[in-house]
DSSP file (Angstrom, degrees, kcal/mol; ACC not computed):
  #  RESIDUE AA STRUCTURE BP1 BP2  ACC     N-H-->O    O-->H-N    N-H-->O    O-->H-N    TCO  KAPPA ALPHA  PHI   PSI    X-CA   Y-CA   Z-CA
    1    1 A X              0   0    0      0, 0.0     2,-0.2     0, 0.0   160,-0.2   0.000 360.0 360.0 360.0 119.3   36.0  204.0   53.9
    2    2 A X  E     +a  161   0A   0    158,-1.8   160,-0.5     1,-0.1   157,-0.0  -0.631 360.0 164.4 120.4 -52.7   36.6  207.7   55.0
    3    3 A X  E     -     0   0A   0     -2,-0.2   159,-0.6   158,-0.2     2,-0.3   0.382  35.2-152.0  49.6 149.1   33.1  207.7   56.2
    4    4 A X  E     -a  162   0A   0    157,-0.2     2,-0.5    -3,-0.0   159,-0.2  -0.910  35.6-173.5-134.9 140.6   32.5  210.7   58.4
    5    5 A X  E     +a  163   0A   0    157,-0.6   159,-2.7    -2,-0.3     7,-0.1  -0.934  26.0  24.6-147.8 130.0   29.4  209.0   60.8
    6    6 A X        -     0   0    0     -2,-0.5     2,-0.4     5,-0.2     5,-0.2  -0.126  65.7-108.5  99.5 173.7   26.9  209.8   63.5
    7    7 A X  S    S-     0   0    0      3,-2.2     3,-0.3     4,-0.1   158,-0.0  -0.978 106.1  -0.4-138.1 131.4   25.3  213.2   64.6
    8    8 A X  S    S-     0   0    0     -2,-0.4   157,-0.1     1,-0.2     3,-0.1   0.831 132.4 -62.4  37.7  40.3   26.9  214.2   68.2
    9    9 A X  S    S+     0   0    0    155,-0.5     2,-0.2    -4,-0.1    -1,-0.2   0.954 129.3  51.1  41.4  74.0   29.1  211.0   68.2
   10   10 A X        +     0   0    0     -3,-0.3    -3,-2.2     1,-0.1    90,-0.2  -0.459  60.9  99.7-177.2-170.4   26.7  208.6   68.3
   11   11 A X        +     0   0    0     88,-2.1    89,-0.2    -5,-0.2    -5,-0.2   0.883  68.6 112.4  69.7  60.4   23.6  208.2   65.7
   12   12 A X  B     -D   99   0B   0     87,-1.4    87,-3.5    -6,-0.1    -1,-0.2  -0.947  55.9-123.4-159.4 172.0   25.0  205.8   63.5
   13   13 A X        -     0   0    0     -2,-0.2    85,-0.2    85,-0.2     2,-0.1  -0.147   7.0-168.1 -97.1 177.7   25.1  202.1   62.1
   14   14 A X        -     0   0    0     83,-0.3     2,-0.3    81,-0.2    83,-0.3  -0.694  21.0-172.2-151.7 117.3   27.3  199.2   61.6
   15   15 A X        +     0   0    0     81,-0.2     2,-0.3    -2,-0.1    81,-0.2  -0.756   9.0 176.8 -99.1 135.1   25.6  196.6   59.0
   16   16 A X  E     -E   95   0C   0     79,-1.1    79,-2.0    -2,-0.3     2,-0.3  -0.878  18.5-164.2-128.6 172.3   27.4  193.3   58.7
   17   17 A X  E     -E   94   0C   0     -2,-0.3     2,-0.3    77,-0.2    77,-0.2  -0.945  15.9-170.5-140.8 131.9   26.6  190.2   56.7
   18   18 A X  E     -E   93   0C   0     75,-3.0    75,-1.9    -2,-0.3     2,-0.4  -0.792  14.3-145.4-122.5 165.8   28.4  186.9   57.6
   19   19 A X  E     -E   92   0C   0     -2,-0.3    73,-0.3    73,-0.2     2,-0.2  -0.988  11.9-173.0-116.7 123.5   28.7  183.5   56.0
   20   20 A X        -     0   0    0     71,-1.3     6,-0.1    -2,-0.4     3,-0.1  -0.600  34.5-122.5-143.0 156.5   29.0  180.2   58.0
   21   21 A X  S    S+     0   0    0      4,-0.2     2,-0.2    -2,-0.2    -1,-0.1   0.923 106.1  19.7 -55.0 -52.6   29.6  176.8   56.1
   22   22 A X        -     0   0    0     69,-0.1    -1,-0.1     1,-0.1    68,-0.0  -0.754  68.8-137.8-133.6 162.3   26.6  176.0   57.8
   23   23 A X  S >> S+     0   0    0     -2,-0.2     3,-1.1     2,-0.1     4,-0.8   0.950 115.4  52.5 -91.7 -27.1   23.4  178.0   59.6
   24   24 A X  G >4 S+     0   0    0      1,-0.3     3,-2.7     2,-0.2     2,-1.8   0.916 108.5  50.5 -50.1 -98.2   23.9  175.0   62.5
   25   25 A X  G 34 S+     0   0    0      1,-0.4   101,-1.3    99,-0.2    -1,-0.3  -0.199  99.2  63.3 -91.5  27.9   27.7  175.9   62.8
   26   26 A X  G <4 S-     0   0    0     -2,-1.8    32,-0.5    -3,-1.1    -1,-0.4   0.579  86.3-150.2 -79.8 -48.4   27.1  179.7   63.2
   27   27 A X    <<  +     0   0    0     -3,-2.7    30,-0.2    -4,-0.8    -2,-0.1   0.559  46.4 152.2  58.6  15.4   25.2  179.1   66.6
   28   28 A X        -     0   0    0     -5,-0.4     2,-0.2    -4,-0.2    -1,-0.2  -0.218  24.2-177.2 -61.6 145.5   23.3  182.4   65.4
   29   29 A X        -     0   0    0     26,-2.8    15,-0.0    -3,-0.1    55,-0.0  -0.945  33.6 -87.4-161.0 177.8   19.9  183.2   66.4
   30   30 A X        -     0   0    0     -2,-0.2     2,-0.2     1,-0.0    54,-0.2  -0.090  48.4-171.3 -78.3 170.3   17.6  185.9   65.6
   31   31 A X  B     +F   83   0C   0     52,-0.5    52,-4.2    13,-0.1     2,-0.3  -0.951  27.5 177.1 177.5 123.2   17.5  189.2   67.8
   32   32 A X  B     +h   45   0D   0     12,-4.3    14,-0.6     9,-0.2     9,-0.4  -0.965  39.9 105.6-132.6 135.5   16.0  191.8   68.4
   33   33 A X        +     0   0    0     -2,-0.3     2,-0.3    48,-0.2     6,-0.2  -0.903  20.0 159.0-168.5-178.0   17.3  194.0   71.1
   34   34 A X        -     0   0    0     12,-0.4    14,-0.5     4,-0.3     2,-0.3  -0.909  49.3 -23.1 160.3-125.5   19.1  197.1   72.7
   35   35 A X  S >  S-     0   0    0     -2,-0.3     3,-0.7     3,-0.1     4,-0.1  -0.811  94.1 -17.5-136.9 136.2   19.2  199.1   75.9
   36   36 A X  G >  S+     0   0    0     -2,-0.3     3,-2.2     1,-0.2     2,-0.5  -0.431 129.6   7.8  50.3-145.1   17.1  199.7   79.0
   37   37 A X  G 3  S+     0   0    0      1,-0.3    -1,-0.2    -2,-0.1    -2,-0.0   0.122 125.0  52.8 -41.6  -5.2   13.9  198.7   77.8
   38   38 A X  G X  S+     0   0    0     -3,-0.7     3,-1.3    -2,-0.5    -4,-0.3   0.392  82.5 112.1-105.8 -16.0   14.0  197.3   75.0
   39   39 A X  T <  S+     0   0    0     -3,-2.2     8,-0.1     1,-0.2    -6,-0.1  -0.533  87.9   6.7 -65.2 124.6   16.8  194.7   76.2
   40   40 A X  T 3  S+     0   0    0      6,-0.5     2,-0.2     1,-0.3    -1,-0.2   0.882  96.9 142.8  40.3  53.2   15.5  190.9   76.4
   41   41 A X    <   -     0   0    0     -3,-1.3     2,-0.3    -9,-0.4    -1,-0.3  -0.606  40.3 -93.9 -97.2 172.5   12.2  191.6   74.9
   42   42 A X  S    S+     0   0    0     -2,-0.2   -11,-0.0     1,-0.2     4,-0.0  -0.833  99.6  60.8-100.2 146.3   10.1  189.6   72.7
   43   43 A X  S    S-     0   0    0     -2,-0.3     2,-0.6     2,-0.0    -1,-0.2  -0.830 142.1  -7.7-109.6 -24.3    9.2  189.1   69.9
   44   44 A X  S    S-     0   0    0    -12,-0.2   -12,-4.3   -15,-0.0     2,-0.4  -0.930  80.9-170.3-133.7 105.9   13.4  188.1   69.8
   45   45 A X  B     +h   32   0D   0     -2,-0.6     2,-0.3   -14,-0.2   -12,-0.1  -0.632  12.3 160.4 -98.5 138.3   15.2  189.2   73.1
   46   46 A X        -     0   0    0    -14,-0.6    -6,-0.5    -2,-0.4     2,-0.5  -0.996  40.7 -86.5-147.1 166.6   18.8  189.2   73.7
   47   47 A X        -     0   0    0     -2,-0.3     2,-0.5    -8,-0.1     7,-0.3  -0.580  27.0-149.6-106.0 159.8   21.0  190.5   75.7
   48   48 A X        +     0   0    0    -14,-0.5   -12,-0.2    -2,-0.5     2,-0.2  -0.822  46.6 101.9-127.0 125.4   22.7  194.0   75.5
   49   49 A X  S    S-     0   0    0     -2,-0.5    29,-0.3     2,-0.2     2,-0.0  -0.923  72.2 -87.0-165.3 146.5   26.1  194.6   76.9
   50   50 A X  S    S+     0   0    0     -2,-0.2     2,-0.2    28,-0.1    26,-0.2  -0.225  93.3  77.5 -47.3 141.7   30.4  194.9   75.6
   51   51 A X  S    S-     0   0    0     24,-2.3    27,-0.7    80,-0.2    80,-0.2  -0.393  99.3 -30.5 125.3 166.1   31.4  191.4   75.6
   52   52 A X  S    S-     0   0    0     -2,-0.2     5,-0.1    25,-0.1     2,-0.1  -0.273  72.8-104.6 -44.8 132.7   30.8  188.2   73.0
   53   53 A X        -     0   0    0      3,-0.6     3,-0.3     1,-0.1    76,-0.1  -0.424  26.5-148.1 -83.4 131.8   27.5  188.6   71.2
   54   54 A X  S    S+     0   0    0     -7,-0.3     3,-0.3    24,-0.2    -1,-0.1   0.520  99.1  41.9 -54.9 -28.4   25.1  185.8   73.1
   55   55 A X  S    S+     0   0    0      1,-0.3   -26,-2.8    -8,-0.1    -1,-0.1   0.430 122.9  30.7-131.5   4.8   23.3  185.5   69.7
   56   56 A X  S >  S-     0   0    0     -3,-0.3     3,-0.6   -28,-0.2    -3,-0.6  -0.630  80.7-177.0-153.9  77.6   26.2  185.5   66.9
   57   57 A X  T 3  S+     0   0    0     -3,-0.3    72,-0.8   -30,-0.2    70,-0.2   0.701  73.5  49.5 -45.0 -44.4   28.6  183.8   69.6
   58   58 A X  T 3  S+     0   0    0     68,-1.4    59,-0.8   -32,-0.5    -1,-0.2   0.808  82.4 109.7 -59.8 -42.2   31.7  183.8   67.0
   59   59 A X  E <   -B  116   0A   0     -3,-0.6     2,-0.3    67,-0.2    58,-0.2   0.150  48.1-168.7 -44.5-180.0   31.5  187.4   66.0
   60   60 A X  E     -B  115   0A   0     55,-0.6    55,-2.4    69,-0.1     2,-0.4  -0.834   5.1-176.4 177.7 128.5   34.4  189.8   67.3
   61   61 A X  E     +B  114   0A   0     -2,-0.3     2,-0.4    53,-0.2    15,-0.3  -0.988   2.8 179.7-138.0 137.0   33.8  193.2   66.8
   62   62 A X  E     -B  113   0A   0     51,-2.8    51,-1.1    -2,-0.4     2,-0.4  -0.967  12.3-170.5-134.2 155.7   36.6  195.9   67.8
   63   63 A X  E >   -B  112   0A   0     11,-0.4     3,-1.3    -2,-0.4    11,-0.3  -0.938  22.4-140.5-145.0 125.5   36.1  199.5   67.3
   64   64 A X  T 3  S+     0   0    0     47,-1.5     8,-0.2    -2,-0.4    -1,-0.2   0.803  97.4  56.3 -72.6 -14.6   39.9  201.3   68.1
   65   65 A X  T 3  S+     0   0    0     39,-0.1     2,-0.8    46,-0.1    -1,-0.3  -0.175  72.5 140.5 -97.3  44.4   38.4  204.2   69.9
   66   66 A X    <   -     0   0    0     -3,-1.3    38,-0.2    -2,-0.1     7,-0.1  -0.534  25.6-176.9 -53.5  85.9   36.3  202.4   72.7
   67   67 A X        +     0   0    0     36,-1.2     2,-0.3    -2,-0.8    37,-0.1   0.287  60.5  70.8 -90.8  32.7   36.5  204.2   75.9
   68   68 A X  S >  S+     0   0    0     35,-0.3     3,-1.9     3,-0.2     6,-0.1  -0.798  97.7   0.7-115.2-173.1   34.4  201.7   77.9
   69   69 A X  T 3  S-     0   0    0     -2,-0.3     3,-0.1     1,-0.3    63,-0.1  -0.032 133.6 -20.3  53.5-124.9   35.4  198.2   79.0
   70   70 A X  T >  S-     0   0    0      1,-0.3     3,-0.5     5,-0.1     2,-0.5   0.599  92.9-143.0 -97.3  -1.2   38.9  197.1   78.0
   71   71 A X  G X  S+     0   0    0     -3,-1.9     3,-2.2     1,-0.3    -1,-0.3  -0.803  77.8  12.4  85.1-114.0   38.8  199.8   75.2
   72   72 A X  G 3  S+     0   0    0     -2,-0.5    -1,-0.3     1,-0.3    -9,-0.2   0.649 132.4  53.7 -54.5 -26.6   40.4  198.9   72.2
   73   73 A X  G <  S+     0   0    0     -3,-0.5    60,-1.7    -7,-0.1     2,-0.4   0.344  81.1 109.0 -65.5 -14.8   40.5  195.5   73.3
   74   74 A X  B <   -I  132   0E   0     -3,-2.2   -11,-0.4   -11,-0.3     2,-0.3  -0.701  65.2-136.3 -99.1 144.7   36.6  195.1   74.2
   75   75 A X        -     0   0    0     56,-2.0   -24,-2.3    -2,-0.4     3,-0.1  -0.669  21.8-172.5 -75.0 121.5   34.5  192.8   71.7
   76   76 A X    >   +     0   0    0    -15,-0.3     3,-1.4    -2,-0.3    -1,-0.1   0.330  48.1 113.3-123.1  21.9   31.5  194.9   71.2
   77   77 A X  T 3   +     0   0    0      1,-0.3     3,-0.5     2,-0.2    -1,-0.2   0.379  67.1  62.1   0.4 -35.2   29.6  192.4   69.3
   78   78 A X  T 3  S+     0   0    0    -27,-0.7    -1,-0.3   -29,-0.3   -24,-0.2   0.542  89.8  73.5 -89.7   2.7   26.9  191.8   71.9
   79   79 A X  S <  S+     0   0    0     -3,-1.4    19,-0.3   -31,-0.2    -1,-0.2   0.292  70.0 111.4 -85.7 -13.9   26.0  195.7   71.4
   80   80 A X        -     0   0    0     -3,-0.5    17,-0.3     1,-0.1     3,-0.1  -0.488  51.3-168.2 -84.1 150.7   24.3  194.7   67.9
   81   81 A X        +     0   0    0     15,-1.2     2,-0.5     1,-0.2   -48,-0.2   0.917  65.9  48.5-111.7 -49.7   20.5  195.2   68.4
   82   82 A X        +     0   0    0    -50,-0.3    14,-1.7    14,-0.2     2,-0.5  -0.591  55.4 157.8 -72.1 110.4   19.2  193.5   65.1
   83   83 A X  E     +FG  31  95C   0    -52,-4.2   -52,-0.5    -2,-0.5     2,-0.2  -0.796  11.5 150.2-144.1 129.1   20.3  189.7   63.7
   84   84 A X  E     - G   0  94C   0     10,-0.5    10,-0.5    -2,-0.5     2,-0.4  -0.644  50.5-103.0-120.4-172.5   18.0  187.6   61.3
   85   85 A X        +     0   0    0     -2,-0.2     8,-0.2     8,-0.2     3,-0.2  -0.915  37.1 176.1-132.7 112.8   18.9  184.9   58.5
   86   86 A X        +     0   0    0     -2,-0.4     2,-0.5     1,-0.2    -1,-0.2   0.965  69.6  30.6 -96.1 -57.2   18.5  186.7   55.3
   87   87 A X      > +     0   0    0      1,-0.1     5,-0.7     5,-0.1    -1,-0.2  -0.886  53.7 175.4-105.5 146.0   19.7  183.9   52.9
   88   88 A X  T   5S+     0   0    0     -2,-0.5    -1,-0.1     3,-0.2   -65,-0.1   0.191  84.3  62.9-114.7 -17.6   19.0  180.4   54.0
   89   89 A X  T   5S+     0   0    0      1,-0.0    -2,-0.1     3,-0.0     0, 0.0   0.865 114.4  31.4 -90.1 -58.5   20.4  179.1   50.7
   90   90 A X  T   5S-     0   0    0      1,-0.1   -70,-0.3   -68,-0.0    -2,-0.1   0.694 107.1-121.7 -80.4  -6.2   24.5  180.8   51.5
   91   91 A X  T   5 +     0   0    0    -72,-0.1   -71,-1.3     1,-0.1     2,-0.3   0.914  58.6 167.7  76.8  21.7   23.7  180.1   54.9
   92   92 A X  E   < -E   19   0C   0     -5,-0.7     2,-0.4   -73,-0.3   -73,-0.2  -0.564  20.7-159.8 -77.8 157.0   24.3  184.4   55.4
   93   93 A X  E     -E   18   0C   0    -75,-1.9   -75,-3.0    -2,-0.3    -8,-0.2  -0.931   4.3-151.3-105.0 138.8   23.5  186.5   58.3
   94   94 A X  E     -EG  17  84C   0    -10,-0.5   -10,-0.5    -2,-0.4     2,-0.2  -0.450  12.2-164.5-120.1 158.5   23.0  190.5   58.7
   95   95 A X  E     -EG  16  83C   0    -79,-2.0   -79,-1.1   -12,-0.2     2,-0.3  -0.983   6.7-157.0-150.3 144.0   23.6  192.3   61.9
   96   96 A X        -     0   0    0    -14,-1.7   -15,-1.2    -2,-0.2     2,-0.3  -0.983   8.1-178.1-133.8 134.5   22.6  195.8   63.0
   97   97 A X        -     0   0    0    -17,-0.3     2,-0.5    -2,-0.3   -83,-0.3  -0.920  12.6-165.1-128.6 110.3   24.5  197.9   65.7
   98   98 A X        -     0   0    0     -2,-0.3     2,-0.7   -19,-0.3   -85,-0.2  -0.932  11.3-141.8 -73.5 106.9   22.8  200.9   66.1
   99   99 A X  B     +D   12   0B   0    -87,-3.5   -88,-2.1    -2,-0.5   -87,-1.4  -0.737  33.0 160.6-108.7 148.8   24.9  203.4   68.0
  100  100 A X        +     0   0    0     -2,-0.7    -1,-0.2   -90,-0.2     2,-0.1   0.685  51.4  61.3-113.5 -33.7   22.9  205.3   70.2
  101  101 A X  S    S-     0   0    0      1,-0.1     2,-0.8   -91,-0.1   -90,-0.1  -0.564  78.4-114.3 -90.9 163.9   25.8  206.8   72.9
  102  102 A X  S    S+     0   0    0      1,-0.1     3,-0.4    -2,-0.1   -92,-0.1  -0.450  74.6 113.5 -96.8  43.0   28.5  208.6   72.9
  103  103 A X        +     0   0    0     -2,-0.8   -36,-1.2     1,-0.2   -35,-0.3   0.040  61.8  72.5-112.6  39.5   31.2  206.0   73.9
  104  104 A X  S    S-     0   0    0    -38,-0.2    -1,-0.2     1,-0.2   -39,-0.1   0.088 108.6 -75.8-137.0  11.9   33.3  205.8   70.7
  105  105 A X        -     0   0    0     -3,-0.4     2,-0.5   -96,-0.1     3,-0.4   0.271  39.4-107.5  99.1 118.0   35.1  208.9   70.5
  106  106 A X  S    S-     0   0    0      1,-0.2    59,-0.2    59,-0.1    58,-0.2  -0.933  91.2 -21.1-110.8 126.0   34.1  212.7   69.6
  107  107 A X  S    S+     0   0    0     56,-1.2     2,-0.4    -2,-0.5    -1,-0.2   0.866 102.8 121.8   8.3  78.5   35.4  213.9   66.3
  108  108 A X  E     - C   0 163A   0     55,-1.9    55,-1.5    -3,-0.4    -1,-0.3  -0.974  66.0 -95.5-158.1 169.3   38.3  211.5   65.7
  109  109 A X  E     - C   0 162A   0     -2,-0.4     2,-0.3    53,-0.2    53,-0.2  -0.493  48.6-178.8 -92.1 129.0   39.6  208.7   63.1
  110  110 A X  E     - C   0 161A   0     51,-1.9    51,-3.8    -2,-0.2     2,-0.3  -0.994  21.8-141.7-147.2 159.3   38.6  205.3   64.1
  111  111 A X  E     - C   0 160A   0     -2,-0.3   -47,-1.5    49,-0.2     2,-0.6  -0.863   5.3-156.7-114.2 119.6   39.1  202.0   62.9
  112  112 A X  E     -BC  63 159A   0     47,-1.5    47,-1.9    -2,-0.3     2,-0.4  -0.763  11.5-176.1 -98.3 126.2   36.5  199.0   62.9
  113  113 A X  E     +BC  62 158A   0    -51,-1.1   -51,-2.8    -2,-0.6     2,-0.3  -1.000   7.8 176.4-122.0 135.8   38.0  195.5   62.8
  114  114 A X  E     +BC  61 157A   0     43,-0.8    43,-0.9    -2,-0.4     2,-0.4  -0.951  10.6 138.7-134.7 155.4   35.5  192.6   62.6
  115  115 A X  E     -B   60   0A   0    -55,-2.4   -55,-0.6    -2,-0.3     2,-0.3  -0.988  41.4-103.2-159.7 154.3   36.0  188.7   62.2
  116  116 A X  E     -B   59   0A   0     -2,-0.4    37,-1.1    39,-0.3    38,-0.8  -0.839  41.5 -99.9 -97.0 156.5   34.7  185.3   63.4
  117  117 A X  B     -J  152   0F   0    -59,-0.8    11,-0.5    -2,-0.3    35,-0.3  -0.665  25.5-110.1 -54.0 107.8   36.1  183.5   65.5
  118  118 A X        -     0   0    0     33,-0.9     2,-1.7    -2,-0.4    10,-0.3   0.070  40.1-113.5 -57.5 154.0   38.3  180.4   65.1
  119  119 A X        +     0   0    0      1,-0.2    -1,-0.2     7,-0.1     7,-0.1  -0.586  52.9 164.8 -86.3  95.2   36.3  177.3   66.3
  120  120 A X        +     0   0    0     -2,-1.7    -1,-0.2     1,-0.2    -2,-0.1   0.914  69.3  52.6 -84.5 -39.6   38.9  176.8   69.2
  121  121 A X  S    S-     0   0    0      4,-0.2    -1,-0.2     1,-0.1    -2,-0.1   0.433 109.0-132.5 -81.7   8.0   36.7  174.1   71.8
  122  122 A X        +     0   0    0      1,-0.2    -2,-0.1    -3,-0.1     4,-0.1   0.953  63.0 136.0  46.4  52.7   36.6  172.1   68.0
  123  123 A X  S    S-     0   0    0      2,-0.3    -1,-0.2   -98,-0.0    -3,-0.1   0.242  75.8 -98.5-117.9  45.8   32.8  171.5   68.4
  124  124 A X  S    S+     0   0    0      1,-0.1     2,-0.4    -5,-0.1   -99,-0.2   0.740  94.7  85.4  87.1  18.2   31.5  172.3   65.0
  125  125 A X  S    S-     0   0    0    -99,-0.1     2,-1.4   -98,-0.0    -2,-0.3  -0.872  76.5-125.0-165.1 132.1   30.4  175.5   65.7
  126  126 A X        +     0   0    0   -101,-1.3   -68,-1.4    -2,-0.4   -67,-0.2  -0.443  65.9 121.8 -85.2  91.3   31.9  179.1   65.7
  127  127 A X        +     0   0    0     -2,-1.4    -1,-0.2   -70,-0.2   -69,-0.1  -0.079  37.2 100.7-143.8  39.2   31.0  180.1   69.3
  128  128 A X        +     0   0    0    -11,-0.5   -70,-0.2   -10,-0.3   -10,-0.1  -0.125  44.3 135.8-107.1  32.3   34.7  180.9   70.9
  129  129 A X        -     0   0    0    -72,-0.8     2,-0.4   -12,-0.1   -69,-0.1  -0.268  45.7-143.2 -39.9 151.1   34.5  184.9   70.6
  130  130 A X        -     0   0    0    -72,-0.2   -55,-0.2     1,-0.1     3,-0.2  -0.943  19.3-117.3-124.9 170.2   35.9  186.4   73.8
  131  131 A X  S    S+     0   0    0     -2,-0.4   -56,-2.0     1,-0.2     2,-0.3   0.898  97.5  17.1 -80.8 -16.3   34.9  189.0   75.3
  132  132 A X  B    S-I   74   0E   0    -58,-0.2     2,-0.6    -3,-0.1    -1,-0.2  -0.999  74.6-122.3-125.0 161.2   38.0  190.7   74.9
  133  133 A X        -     0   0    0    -60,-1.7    14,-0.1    -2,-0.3    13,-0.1  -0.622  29.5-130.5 -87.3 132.2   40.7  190.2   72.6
  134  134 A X        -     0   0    0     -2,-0.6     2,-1.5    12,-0.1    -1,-0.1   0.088  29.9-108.2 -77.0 164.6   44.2  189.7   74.7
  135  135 A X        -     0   0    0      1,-0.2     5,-0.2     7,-0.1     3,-0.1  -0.723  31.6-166.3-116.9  82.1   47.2  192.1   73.2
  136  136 A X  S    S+     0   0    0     -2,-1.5    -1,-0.2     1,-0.2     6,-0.1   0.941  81.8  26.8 -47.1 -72.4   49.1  189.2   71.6
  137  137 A X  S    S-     0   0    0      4,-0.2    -1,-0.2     1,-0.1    -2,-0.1   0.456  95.6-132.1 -81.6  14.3   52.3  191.8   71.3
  138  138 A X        +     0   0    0      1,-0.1    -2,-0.1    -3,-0.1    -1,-0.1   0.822  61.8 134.2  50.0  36.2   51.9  194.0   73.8
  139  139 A X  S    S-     0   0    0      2,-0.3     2,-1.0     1,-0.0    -1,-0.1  -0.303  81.0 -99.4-113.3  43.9   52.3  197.4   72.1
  140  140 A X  S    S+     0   0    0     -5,-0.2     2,-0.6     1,-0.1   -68,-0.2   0.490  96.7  95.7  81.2 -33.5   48.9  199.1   73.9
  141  141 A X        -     0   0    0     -2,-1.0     2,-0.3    -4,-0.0    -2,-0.3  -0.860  67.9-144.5-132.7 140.7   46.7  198.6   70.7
  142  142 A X        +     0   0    0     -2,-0.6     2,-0.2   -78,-0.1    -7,-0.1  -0.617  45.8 156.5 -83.9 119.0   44.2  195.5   69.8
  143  143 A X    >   -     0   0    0     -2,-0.3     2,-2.3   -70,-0.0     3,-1.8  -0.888  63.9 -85.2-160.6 136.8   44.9  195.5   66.0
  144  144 A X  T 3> S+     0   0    0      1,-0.3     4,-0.9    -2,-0.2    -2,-0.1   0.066 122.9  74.2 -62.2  16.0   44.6  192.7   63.3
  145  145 A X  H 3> S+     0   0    0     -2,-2.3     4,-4.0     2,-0.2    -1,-0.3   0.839 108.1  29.3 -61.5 -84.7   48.0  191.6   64.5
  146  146 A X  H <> S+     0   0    0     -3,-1.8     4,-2.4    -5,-0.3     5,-0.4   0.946 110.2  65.3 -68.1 -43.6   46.4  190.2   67.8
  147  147 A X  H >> S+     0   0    0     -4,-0.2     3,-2.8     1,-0.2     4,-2.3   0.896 109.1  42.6 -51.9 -60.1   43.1  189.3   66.4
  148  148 A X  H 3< S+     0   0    0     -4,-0.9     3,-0.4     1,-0.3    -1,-0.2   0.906 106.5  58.1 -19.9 -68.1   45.2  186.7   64.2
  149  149 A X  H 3< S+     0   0    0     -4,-4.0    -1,-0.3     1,-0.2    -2,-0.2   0.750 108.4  51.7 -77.2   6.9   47.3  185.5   66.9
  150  150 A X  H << S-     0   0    0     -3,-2.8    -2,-0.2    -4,-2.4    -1,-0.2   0.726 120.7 -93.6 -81.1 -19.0   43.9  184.6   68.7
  151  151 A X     <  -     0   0    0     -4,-2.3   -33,-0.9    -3,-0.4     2,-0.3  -0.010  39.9-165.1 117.5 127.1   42.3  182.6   66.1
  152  152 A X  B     -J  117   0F   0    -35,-0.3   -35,-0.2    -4,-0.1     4,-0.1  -0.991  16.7-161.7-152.9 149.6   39.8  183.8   63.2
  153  153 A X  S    S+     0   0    0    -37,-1.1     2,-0.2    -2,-0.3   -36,-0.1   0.309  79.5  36.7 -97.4   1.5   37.7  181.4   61.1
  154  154 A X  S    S-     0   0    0    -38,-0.8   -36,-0.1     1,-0.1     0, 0.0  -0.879 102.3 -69.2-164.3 162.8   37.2  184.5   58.3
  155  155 A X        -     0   0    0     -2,-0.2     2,-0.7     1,-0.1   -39,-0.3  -0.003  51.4-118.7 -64.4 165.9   38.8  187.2   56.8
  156  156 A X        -     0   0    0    -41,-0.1   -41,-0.2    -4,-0.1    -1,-0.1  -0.800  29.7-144.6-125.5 104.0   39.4  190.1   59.4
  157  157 A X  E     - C   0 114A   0    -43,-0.9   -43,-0.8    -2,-0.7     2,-0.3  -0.081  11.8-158.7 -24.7 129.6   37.3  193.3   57.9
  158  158 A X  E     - C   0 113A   0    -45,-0.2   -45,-0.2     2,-0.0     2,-0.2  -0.666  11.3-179.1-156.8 108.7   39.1  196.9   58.6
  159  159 A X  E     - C   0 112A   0    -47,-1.9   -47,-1.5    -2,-0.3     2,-0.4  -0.477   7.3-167.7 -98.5 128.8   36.8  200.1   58.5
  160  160 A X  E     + C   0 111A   0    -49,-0.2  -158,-1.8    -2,-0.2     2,-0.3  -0.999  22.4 152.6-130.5 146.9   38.4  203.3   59.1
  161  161 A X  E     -aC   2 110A   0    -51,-3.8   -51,-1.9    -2,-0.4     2,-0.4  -0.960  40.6-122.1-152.3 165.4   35.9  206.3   59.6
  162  162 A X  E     -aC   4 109A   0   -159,-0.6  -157,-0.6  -160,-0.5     2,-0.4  -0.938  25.2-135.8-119.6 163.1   35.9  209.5   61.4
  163  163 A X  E     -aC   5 108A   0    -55,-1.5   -55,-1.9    -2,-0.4   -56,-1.2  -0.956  28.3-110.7-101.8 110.2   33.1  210.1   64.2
  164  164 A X              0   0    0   -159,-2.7  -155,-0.5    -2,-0.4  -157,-0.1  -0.101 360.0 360.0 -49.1 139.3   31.5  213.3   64.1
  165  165 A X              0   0    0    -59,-0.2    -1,-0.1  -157,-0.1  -158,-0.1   0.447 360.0 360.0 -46.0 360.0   31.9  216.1   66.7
């Protein structure tokens, strides 16, 4: 927390680890991926773009200084380049966003909120992210306020960090 992160606003990570009831009810699979050329490759291709992660389908990832997409609003979850299953026993998964651009802000305080998603279509499996999260009160900022009045299956995470100049 206080973090001060990246070299020329962007060069830096965002490691998660999640927990599902079940590794079936995640709807996770492994990933290995990222931008231009490396995007939908083997040995685990996915694809990389703002919007609900294709390959951890629940996540919701918000970062309050987004200047692309819907901005504070955009689920950048499908931006994460790495996802395996590191315990098989708790049924965990890690995630790697390596950011490589400069679309987060240059030296200013931002705030990372991350969550799953509530299992909204009820079929056993947390794969209702959207791709952006709607502004439940309308006051201009996506904040764990709205994430709540969309639905979350998990505690909702909140990072505050500055981004380097």
């Amino acid at each position: 927390m206080g973090d001060v992160v990246g070299k020329a606003s962007k060069g830096f990570l965002v490691d998660l680890a999640v927990q599902y009831p079940s590794l079936a009810s995640s709807g996770a699979d492994d990933q290995l991926t990222g931008p231009a050329i490396h995007q939908n490759q083997a040995p685990f291709p996915g694809a990389f773009s703002p919007g609900a992660d294709d390959k951890v389908p629940g996540l919701i990832v918000l970062l309050s200084t987004t200047t692309i997409g819907a901005r504070n609003g955009q689920n950048l979850a499908n931006l994460f380049n790495v996802t395996g299953f590191t315990n098989r026993t708790t049924n965990e998964i890690w995630d790697t966003w390596i950011i490589g651009a400069p679309s987060f802000g240059k030296n200013v305080r931002s705030v990372l909120r991350v969550a799953v998603a509530a299992d909204k279509n009820h079929d056993g499996v947390y794969n209702d992210a959207p791709s952006t999260v709607p502004d439940a009160n309308h006051d201009g900022r996506i904040t764990s306020a709205d994430l709540k009045a969309f639905g979350v299956a998990s505690n909702i995470v909140v990072v505050p960090f500055r981004i380097s100049d």
